[in-house]
C-alpha positions in Angstrom: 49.6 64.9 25.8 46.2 63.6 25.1 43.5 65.7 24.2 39.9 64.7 25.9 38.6 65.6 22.9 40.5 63.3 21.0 39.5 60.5 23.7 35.8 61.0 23.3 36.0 60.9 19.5 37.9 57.4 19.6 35.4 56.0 22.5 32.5 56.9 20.3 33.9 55.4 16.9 34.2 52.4 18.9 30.8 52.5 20.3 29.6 52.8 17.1 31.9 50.0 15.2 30.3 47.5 17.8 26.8 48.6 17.1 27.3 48.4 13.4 28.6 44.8 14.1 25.6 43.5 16.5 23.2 45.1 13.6 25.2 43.5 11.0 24.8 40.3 12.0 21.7 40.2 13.7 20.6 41.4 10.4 22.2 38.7 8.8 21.2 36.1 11.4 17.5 36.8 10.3 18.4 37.4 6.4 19.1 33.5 6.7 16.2 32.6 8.8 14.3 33.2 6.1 13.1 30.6 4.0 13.0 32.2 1.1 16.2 33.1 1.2 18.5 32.2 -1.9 21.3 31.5 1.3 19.2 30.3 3.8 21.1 26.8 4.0 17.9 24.4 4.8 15.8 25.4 1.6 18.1 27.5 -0.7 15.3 30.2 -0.8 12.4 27.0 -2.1 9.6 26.1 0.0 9.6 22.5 1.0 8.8 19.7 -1.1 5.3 19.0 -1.1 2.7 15.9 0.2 0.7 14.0 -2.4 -1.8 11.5 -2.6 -4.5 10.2 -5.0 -8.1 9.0 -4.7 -9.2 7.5 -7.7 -8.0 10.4 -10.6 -8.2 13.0 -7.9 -4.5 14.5 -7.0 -3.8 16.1 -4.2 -1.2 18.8 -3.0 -0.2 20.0 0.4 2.6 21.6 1.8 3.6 23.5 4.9 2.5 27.2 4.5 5.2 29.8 4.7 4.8 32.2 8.0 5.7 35.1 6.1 3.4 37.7 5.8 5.1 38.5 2.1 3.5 35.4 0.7 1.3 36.1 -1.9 0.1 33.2 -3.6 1.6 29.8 -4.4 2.4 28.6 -7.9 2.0 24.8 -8.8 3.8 23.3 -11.5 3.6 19.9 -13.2 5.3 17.9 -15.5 4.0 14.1 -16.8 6.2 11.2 -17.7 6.4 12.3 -21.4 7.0 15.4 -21.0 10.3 17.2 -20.5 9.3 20.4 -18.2 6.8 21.3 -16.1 3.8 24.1 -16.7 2.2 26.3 -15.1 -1.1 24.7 -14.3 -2.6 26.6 -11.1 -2.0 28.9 -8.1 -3.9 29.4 -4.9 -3.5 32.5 -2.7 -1.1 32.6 0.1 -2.9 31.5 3.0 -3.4 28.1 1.5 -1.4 24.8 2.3 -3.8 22.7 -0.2 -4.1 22.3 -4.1 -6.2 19.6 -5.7 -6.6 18.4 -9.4 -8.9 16.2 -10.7 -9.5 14.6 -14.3 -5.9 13.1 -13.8 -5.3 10.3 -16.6 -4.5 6.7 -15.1 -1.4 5.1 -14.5 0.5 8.3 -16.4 3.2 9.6 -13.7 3.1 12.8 -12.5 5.5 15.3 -11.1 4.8 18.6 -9.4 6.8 21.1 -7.8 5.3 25.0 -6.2 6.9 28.0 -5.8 6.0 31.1 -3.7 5.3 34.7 -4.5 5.9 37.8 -3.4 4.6 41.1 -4.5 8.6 41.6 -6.0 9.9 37.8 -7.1 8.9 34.1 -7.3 11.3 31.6 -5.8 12.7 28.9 -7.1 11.0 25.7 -7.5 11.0 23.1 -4.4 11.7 19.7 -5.1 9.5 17.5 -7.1 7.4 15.0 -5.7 5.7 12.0 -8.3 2.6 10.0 -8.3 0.6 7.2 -10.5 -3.0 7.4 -9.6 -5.6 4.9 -10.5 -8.8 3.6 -9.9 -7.5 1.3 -6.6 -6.3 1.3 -3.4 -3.5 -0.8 -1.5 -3.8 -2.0 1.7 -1.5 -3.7 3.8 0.1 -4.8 7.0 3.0 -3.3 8.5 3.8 -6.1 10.8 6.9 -4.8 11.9 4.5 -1.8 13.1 2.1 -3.6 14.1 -0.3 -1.2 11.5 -2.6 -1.3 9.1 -1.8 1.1 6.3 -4.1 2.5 3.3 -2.3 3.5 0.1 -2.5 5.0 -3.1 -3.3 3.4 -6.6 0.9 3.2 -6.9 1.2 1.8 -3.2 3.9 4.6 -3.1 1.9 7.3 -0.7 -0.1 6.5 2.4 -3.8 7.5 3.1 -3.5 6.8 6.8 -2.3 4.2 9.2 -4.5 2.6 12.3 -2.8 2.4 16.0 -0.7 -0.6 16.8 -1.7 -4.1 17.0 0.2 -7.5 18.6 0.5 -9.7 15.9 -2.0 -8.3 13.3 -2.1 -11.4 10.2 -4.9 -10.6 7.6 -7.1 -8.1 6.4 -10.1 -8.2 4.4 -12.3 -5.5 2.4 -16.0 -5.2 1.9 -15.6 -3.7 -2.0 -19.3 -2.1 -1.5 -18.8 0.2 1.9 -15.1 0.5 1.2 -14.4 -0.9 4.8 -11.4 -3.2 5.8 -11.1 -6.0 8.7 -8.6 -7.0 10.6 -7.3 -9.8 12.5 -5.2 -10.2 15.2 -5.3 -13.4 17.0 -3.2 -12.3 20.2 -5.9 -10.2 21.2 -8.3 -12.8 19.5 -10.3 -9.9 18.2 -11.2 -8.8 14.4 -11.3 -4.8 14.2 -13.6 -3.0 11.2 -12.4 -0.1 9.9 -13.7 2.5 7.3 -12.4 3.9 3.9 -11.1 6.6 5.7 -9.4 5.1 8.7 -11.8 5.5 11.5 -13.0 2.3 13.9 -15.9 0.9 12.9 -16.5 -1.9 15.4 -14.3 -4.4 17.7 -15.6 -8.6 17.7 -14.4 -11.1 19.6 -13.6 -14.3 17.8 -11.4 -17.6 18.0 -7.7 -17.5 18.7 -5.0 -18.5 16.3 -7.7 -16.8 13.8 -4.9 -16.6 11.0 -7.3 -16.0 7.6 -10.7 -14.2 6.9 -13.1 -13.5 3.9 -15.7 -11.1 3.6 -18.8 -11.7 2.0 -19.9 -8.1 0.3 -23.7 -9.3 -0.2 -24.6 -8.4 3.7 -21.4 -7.5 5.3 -21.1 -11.2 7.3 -17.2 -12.2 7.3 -15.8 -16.0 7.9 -12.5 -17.0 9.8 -10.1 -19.3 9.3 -8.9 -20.4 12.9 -5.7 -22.2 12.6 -5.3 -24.0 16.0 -8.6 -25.3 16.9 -8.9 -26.4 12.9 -12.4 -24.9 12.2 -13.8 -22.1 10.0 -16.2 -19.5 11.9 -18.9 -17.6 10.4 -19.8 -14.4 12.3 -22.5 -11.3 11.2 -21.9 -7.5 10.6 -22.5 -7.2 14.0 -20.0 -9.8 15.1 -22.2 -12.4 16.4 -21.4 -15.7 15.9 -23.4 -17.8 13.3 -21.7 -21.4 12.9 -18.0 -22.7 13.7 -17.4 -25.7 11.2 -14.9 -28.0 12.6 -13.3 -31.3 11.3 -10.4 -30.1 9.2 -6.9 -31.3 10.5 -4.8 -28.0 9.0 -6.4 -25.1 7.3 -4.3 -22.8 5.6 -6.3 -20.9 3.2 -9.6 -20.1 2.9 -11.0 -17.9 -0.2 -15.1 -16.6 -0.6 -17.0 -17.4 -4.0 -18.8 -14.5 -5.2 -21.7 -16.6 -7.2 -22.4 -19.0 -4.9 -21.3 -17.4 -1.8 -19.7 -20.7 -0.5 -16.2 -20.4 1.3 -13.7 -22.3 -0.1 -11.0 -24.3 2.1 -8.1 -25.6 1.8 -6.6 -28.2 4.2 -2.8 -29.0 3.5 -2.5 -32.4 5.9 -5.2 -33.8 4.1 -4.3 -32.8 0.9 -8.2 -31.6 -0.1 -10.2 -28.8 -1.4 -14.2 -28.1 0.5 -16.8 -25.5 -0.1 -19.3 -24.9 2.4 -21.9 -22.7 3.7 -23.7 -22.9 7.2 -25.2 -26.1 6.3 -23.3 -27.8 4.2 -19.3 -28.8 3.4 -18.4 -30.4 0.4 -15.1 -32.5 -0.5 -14.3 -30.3 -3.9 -10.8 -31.8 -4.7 -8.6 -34.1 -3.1 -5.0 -35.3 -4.0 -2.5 -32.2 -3.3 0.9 -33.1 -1.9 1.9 -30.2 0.2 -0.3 -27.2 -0.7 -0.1 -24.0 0.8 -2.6 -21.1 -0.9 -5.6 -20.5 -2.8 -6.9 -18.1 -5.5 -10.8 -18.5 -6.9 -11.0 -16.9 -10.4 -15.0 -16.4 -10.5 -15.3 -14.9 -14.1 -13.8 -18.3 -15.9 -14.5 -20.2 -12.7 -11.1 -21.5 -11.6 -9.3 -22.4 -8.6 -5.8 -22.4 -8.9 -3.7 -24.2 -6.2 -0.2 -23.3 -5.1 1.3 -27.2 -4.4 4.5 -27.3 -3.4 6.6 -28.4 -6.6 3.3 -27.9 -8.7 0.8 -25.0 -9.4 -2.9 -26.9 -10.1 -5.8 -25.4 -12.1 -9.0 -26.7 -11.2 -12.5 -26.0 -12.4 -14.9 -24.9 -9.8 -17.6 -26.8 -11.5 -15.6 -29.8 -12.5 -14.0 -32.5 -11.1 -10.9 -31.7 -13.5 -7.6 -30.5 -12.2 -4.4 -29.8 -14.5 -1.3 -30.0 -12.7 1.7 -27.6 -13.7 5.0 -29.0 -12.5 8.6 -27.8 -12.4 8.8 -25.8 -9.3 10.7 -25.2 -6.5 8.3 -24.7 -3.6 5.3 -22.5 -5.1 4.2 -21.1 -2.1 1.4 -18.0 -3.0 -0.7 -17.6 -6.2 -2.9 -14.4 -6.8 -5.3 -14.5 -10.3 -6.0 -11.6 -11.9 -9.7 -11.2 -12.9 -9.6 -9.2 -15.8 -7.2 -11.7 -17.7 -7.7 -15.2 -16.3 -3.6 -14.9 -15.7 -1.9 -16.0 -12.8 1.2 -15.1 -10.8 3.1 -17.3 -8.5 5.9 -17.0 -6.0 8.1 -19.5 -5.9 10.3 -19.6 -2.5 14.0 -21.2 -2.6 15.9 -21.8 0.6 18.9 -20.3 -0.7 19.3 -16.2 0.0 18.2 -14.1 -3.0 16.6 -17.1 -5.6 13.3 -16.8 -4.7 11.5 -16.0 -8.2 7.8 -14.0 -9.1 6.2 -16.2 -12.1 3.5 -14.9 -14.4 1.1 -17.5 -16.0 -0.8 -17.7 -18.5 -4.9 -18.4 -18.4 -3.8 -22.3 -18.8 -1.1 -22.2 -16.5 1.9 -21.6 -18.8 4.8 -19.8 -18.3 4.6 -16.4 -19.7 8.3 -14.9 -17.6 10.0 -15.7 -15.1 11.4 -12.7 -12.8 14.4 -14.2 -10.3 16.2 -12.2 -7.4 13.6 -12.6 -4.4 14.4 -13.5 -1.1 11.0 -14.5 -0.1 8.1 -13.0 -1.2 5.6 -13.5 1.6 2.5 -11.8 -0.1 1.2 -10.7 -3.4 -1.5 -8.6 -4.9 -2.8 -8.4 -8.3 -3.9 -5.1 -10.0 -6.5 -6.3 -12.5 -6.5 -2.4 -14.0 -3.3 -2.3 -15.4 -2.1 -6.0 -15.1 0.9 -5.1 -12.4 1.4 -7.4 -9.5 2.6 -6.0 -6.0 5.4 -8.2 -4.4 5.9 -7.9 -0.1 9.3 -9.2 0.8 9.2 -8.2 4.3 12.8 -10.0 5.1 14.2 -7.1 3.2 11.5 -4.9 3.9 10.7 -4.3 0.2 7.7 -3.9 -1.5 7.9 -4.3 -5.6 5.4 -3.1 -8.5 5.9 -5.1 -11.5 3.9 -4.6 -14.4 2.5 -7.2 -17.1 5.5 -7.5 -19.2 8.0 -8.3 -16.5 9.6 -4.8 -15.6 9.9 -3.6 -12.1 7.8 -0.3 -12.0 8.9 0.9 -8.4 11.1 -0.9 -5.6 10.2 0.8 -2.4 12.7 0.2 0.5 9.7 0.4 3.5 10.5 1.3 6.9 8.3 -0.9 8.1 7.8 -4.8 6.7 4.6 -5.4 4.7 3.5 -9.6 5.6 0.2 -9.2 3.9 -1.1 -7.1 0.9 -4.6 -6.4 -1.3 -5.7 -4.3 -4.0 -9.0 -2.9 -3.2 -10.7 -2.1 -6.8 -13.0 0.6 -7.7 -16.0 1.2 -10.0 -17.1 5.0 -10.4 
């Protein structure tokens, strides 16, 4: 016989076994939803690893702010290169996603991590996040993208990036507004944009416009058009001044700061001009297969990338020393500061490409091999480091004055064309 009693005691255990259980794990369900939550299996209880960038020796923190009401404050911790744990160095209150830090010493590496707080425990430390600042920017082009990017002094972070172009082939930047053009000959059209990524101004100009120079003293800007074989000067405003024709194939053009001449080099006829709007002068004739140009104003020198030879030229002199023993030395940069030159010299075969520092004179200081082509590079004249584009292999390479590789960043994108935009305080 079976007692009601006995029934209703048994229904109502089980009633309340499956309403323990739905608690239970609803309760658990949102224990691990939390993200401060030592099991919570996206963060491990940390909050996410943190954004930085650098202007100049300015750092600067951000991170995605916690929705939890429990949040306190947040905790940032640093640790430099030399150094074997990180401090303490700041907090902000828990309604801020921002921390900044300023006085930051140049070209020292520096890691930071944060933590958040509760009023009854600090979780543990997110992931740490580096960055080199300095006194310059990088700017490139992410052909692949069809972008121009802005990036930190390490070329590791980036400031912004502009909306998509066809075929976008050189940029230039005005080192007294901070401003940065750029070409794209598809739409036959160079496109001004600020320091801080906003357009500044659309100009039509020639197609196959493949180079272009700046010239800081009144904002003007000339360029190279490849196809019709001229040089074009335009204004600020965009206008056109003068289109210089009578090369046969420009493939470099480069702007002298003391005379405010541009400087062009023609590779089928082997020779060097400099010209303004009313004049062109044969400079240098002679070259067997050049293909770039670098203008070292301070010890005014040109220095000529030539095929199986890099040439040294004064730009007040007829006198050129020739530097021979190369492959196909196809892109030279100069670094300022030094007088010292770096060359890339391509080879056809896969992976013996090589980056080639120079001395002053032109002589081999070291000799770095395992490139596949480095299409583009960029001196640092603050520290001495030279920035390598392979876009092939979409890698962009930091290597410093001695010959070590300070970062190898495997890009998403390909970088064609690099600079180093310097800054005075």
């Amino acid at each position: 016989m079976i007692y009601p009693r006995l029934i209703l005691f048994k229904f109502a255990s089980g009633l309340l076994l499956v309403a323990l259980f739905i608690i239970l794990s609803q309760c658990s369900e949102r224990d691990r939803n939390n993200p401060l939550d030592p099991l919570n299996p996206n963060t491990q209880g940390r909050p996410i690893r943190p954004n930085v960038v650098s202007y100049q020796d300015t750092v600067v923190l951000s991170w995605q702010r916690l929705q939890l009401t429990s949040v306190v404050q947040y905790n940032i911790y640093r640790r430099l290169q030399h150094e074997s744990s990180f401090s303490l160095i700041g907090s902000v209150d828990g309604g801020a996603s921002e921390y900044v830090e300023v006085g930051a010493a140049t070209d020292t590496i520096r890691y930071y991590r944060i933590s958040a707080l509760t009023s009854s425990f600090e979780s543990p430390l997110s992931d740490s996040v580096q960055i080199r600042p300095g006194p310059t920017y990088v700017w490139a082009i992410d052909f692949e993208r069809g972008q121009l990017v802005k990036l930190t002094h390490d070329g590791a972070h980036e400031l912004f990036r502009t909306g998509s172009y066809i075929r976008p082939l050189d940029i230039a930047v005005n080192p007294n507004d901070h401003s940065a053009i750029l070409i794209d000959p598809i739409y036959a059209e160079a496109n001004r944009y600020t320091g801080f990524g906003q357009l500044d101004g659309t100009f039509s100009i020639g197609r196959a416009s493949a180079k272009i120079v700046i010239d800081p003293f009144d904002g003007s800007f000339w360029v190279m058009e490849r196809d019709s074989a001229a040089v074009a000067h335009y204004a600020k405003s965009g206008e056109l001044v003068v289109r210089i024709t009578g090369f046969v194939e420009p493939v470099d053009i480069e702007f002298d700061n003391q005379t405010r001449r541009v400087w062009v080099l023609d590779r089928a006829k082997g020779e060097i001009y400099d010209l303004d709007d009313n004049n062109i002068f044969l400079r240098f004739t002679g070259f067997r297969r050049a293909f770039d140009l670098a203008l070292n104003n301070p010890d005014r020198k040109v220095w000529i990338a030539d095929s199986n030879a890099v040439a040294i030229a004064d730009m007040d002199f007829p006198q050129i020393v020739r530097r021979d023993g190369y492959v196909y030395a196809a892109r030279v940069v100069v670094n300022e500061a030094t007088g010292q030159a770096w060359v890339a010299d391509w080879s056809e075969r896969f992976g013996n490409s090589s980056l080639i520092k120079l001395s002053s004179q032109g002589e081999r200081e070291f000799t770095l091999a395992g490139f596949v082509e480095p299409k583009s590079l960029a001196v640092n004249k603050s520290n001495g480091h030279c920035f390598v584009a392979e876009p092939d292999v979409r890698a962009f390479i930091e290597v410093d004055s001695t010959g070590q590789i300070v970062s190898d960043i495997n890009l998403q994108g390909a970088y064609t064309r690099i600079l180093v935009e310097h800054l005075t305080r």
